[in-house]
C-alpha positions in Angstrom: 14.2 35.6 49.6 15.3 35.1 45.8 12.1 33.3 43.9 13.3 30.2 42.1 12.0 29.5 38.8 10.3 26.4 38.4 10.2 23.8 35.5 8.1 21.1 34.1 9.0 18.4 32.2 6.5 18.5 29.0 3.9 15.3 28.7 4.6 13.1 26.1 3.0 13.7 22.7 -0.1 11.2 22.7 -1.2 10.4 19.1 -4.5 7.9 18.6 -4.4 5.9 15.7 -7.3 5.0 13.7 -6.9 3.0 10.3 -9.4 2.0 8.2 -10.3 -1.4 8.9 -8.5 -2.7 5.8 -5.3 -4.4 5.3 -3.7 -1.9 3.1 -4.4 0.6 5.4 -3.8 -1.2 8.6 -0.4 -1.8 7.5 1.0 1.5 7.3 -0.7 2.8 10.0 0.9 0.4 12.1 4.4 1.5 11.2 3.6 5.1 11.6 2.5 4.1 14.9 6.1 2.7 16.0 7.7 5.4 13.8 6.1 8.2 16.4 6.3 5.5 19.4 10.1 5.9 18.4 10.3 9.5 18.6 8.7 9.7 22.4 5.3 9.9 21.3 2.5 7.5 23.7 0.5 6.1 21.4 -3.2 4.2 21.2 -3.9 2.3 18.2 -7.6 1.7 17.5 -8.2 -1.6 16.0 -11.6 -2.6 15.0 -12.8 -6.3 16.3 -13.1 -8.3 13.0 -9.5 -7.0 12.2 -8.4 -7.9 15.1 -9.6 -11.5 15.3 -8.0 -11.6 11.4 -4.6 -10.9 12.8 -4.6 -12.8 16.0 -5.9 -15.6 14.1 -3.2 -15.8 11.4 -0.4 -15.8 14.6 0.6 -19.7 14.6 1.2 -19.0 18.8 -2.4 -17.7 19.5 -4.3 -20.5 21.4 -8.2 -20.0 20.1 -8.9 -19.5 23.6 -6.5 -16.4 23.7 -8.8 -15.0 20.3 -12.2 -15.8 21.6 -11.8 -13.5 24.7 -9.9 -10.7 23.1 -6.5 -11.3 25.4 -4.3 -10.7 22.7 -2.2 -7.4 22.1 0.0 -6.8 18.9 2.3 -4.3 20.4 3.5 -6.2 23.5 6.9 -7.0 21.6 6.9 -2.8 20.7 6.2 -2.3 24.6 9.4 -4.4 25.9 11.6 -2.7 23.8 10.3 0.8 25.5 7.8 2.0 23.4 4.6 3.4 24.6 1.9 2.3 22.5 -1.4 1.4 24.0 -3.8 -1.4 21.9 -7.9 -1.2 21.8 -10.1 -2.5 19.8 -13.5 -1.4 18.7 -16.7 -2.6 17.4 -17.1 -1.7 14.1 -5.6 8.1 2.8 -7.8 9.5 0.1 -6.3 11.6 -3.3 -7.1 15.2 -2.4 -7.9 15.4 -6.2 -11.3 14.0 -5.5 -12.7 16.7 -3.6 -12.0 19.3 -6.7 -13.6 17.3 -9.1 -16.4 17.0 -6.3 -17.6 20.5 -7.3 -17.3 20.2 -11.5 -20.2 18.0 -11.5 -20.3 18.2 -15.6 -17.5 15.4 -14.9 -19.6 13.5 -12.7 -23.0 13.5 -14.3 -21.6 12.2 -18.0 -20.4 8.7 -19.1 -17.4 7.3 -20.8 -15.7 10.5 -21.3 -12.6 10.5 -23.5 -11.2 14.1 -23.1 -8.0 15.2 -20.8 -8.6 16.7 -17.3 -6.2 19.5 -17.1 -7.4 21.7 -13.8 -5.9 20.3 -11.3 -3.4 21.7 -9.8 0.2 19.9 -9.4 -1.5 17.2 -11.7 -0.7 17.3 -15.4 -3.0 16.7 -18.0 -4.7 13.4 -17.3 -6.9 11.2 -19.7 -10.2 9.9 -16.9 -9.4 6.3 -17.2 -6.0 6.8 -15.4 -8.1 8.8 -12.9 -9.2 6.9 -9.5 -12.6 4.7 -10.4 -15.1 5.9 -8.1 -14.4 9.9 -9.7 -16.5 8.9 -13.4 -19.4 7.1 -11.5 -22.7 8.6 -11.7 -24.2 6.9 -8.6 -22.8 9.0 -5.8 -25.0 7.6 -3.0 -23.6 4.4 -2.5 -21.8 3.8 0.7 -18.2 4.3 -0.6 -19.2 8.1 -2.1 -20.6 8.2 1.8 -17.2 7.8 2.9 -14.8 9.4 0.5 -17.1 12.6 0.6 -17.0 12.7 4.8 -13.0 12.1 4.5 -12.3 15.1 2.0 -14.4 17.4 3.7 -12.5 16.4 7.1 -9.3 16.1 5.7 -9.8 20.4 4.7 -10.5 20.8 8.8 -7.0 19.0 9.4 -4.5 20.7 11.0 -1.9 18.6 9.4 -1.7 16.0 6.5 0.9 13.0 6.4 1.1 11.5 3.1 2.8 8.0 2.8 4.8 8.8 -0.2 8.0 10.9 -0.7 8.3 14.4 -1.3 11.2 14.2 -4.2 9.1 11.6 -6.3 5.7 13.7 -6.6 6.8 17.3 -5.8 4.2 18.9 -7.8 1.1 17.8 -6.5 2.6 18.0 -3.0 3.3 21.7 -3.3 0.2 22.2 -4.7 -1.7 21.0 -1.7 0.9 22.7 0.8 -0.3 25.8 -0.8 -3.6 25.2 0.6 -2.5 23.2 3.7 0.9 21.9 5.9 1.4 18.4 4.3 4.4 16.6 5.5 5.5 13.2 3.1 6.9 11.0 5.5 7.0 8.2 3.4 7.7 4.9 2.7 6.1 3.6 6.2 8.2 0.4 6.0 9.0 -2.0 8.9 12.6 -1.2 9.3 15.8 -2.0 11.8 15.0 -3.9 15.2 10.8 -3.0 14.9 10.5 -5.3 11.6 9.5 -8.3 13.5 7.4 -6.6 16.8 4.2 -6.0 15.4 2.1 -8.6 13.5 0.3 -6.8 10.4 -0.9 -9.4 8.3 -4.3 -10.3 8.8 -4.1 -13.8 7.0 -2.0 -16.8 7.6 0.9 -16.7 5.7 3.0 -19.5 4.1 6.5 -19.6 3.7 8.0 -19.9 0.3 11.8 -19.3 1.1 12.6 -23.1 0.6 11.1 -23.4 -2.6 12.6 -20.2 -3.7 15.8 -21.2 -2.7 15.7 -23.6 -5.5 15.5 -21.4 -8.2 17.9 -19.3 -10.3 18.1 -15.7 -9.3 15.7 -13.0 -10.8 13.7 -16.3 -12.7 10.4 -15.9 -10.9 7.6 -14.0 -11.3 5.6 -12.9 -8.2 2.1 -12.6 -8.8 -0.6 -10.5 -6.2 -3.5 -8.8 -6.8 -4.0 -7.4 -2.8 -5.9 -8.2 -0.3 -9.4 -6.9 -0.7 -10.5 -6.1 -4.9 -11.6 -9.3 -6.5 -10.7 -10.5 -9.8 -12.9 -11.7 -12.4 -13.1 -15.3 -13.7 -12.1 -14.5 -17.3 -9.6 -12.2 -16.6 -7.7 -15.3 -14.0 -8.2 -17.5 -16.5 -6.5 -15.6 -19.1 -3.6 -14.6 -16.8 -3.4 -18.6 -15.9 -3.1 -19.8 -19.8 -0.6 -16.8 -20.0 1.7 -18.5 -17.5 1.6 -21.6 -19.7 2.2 -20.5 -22.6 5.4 -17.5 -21.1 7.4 -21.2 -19.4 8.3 -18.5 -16.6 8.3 -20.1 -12.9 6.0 -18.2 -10.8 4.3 -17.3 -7.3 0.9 -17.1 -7.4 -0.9 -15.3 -4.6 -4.7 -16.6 -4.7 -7.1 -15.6 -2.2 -10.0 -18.0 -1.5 -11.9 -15.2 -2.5 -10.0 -14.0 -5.6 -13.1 -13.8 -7.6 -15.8 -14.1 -5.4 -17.1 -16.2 -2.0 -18.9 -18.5 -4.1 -15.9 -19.9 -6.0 -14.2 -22.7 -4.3 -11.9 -23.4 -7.4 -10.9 -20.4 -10.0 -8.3 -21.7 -12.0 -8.6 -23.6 -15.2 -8.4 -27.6 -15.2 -5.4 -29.4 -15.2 -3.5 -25.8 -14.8 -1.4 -26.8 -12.0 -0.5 -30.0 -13.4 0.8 -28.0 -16.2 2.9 -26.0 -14.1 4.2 -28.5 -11.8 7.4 -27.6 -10.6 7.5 -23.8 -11.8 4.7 -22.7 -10.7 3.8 -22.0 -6.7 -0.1 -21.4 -6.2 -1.1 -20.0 -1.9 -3.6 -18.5 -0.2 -1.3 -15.8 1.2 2.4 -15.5 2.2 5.2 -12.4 3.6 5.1 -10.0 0.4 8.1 -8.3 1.4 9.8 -11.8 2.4 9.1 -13.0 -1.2 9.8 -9.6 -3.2 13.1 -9.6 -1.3 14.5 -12.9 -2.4 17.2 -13.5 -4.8 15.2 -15.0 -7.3 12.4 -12.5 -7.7 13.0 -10.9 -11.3 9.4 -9.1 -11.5 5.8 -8.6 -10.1 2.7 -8.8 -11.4 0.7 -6.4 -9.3 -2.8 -4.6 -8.6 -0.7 -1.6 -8.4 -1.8 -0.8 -4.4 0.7 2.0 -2.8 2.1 -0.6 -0.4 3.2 -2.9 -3.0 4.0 -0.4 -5.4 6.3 0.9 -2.4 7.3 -2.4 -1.4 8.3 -4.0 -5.4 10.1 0.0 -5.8 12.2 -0.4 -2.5 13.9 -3.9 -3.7 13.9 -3.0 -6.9 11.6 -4.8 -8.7 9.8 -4.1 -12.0 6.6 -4.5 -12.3 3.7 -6.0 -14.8 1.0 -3.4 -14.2 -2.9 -4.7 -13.8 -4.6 -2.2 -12.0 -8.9 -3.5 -10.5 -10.3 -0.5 -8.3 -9.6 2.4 -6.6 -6.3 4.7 -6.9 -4.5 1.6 -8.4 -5.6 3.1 -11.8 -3.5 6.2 -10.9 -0.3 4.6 -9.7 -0.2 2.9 -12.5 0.0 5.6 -14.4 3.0 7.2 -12.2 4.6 3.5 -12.8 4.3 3.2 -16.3 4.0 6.7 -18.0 5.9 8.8 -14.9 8.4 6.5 -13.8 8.6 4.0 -15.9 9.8 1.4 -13.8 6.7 -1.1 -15.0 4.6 -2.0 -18.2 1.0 -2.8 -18.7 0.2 -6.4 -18.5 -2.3 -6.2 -21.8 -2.4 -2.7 -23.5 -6.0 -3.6 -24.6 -9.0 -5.4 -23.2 -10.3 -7.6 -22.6 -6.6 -9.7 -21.5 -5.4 -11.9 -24.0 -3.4 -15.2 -22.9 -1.1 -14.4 -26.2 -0.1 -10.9 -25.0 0.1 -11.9 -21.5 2.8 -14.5 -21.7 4.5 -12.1 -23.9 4.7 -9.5 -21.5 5.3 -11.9 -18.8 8.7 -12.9 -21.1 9.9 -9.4 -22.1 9.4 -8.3 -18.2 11.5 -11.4 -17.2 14.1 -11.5 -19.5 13.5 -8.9 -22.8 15.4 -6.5 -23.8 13.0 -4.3 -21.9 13.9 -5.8 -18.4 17.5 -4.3 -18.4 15.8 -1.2 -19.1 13.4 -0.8 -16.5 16.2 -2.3 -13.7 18.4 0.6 -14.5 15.2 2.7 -13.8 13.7 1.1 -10.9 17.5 1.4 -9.0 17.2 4.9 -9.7 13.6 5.7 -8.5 15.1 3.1 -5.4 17.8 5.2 -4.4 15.1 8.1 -4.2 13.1 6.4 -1.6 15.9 4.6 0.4 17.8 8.8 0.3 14.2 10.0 2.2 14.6 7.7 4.7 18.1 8.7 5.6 19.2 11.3 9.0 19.6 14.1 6.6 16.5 12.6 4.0 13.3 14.3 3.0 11.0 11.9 4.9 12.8 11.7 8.0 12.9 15.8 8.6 9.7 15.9 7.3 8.9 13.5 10.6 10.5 15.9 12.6 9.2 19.2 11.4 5.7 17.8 11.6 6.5 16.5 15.3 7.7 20.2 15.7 4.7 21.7 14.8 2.4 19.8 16.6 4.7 20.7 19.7 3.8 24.6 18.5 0.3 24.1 18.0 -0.4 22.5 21.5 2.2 24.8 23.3 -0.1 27.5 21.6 -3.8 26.1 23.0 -5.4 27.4 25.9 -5.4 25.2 28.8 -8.3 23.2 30.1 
């Protein structure tokens, strides 16, 4: 009797994802999530609790009942459509530069230094102050060195590294990791097609300023965000504020309740919106990529955090570069002095309300505005290209899928 092969239909790739419990990283994380729901993968998403309520509570459909006992699940609208992504909650992407300048502690242990890092690899020669913040500081035991240090020594155990960012637009530092690791760029990690609307992401309420933008003249307004986490301080608002007077631009003003700090019910100057009646729209939060989209965006005033820098580059809209904290510091520089597809808000400090409305004026409608549109549609076509069927993203996506399919196909059974 002839033996008959037998087959079995492989499991499902099941991928758990984890973001840190912060807006900016939330975000992405949730479109990976549907990006590798899409491709067959089951997925979990791990939300921590004080996230969670923050979404729930910004959905205008939740009952407080619903938040209070945890009922609600962000990825039921992903789940009709077919995918498989599973949603928990618990109590409660780093520069790989970091870990190299980890082990040159001459960099770390002296202050205000003026001279160019030049040995890292993919990086050119880079002046400190462009370099991410927490590098130069001397205290290294506070709970943010904590975590960095635990993620870059993890991230050299990783079997794989995605990278939200595309491979044509920063090839050199990109090969120079994949010559120490796989790396895949898979980005921009963008809502896109029928999944834009399934998920929630924002973790704030958000208001909607389509009517009142439908009242002004195309490319006229200024959109104006400094994220959702880094505070601002008081001077600095206040300069940026008399600014806006002075430039007579009309405006969006995205000001968190804590834009400065928790203690601060009211951070703008007196009588400032009086002054700007009519021109000028001051909330708490709104849709970023609802507002950047519009007709009559003509620029952005940013912090200069990945999303929105991917967000402003993907409609095509210049920016006015303030960097606070973090990596912001670096993609400004990539903005301004790479790309240059945005301009510093004030080339010195302290900010000066003088220079301020005058780059406010030559980003809106200077000679330098045609400029950086022709640049910004170039750098745009780049990322929208990744994202295509034959794009750089999109075969990185499947190439990494491919290899995680070897690697498992590969492990001993349990």
């Amino acid at each position: 009797m002839e033996a008959k092969e037998t087959t079995t239909t492989p499991k499902p790739l099941h991928a758990i994802v984890f973001p840190i419990p912060l807006q900016g990283h939330v975000i992405p994380a949730v479109h990976l999530a549907i990006k590798l729901a899409s491709k067959g993968f089951t997925i979990t998403f791990v939300n921590t609790q004080v996230i969670h309520h923050h979404i729930t509570k910004s959905l205008p459909s939740t009952s407080q009942n619903d938040i209070d006992n945890n009922v609600v699940d962000i990825f039921a609208g992903a789940r009709e459509v077919g995918m498989d992504i599973r949603y928990r909650t618990v109590s409660d992407g780093f520069p790989l530069s970091f870990d190299r300048l980890l082990n040159h502690e001459r960099y770390l242990l002296e202050d205000n230094r003026e001279d160019i890092v030049a040995y890292i690899p993919g990086i050119k020669a880079i002046e400190p102050n462009d370099m991410p913040c927490y590098i130069g500081e001397l205290d290294v035991s506070t709970n943010m060195h904590r975590v960095l240090n635990n993620a870059f020594e993890s991230v050299k155990r990783a079997d794989i590294i995605l990278c939200n960012t595309v491979h044509e637009l920063e090839f050199e530092p990109i090969s120079a990791i994949q010559e120490k690791q796989p790396m895949f760029a898979i980005g921009p990690l963008f809502p896109s097609g029928f999944t834009n609307s399934l998920v929630p992401t924002s973790i704030k309420p958000e208001l909607d300023c389509t009517e009142w933008l439908n009242s002004k003249l195309p490319k006229s307004v200024l959109y104006i965000s400094f994220g959702s986490f880094v505070p601002c301080g008081k001077e600095e608002i206040d300069e940026i504020a008399h600014g806006l007077v002075l430039s007579k631009v009309n405006f969006i003003w995205v000001l968190r309740p804590d834009a400065t700090s928790y203690e601060e019910p009211y951070v703008l100057p007196n009588g400032f919106e009086n002054e700007v009646k009519g021109r000028g729209l001051i909330v708490t939060w709104t849709n970023q990529i609802q507002v950047i989209s519009h007709f009559a965006i003509g620029g952005f005033l940013t912090h200069c955090g990945w999303n929105s820098v991917l967000e402003s580059v993907w409609h095509g809209v210049p920016m006015l570069c303030f960097p606070l904290k973090t990596d912001q510091l670096t993609n400004r520089k990539l903005l301004v002095d790479d790309w240059r597809i945005g301009v510093n808000l004030c080339d010195k400090k302290p900010l000066d309300k003088f220079e301020v409305a005058e780059k406010i004026n030559n980003l809106m409608c200077g000679k330098s505005s045609d400029e950086l549109r022709v640049k910004i549609t170039k750098v745009k076509e780049i990322i929208k290209n990744s994202l295509a069927q034959d794009g750089s993203s999109e075969k990185n996506l499947c190439q990494f899928i491919r290899d995680v399919k070897t690697k498992i196909s590969g492990r001993p059974r349990m």
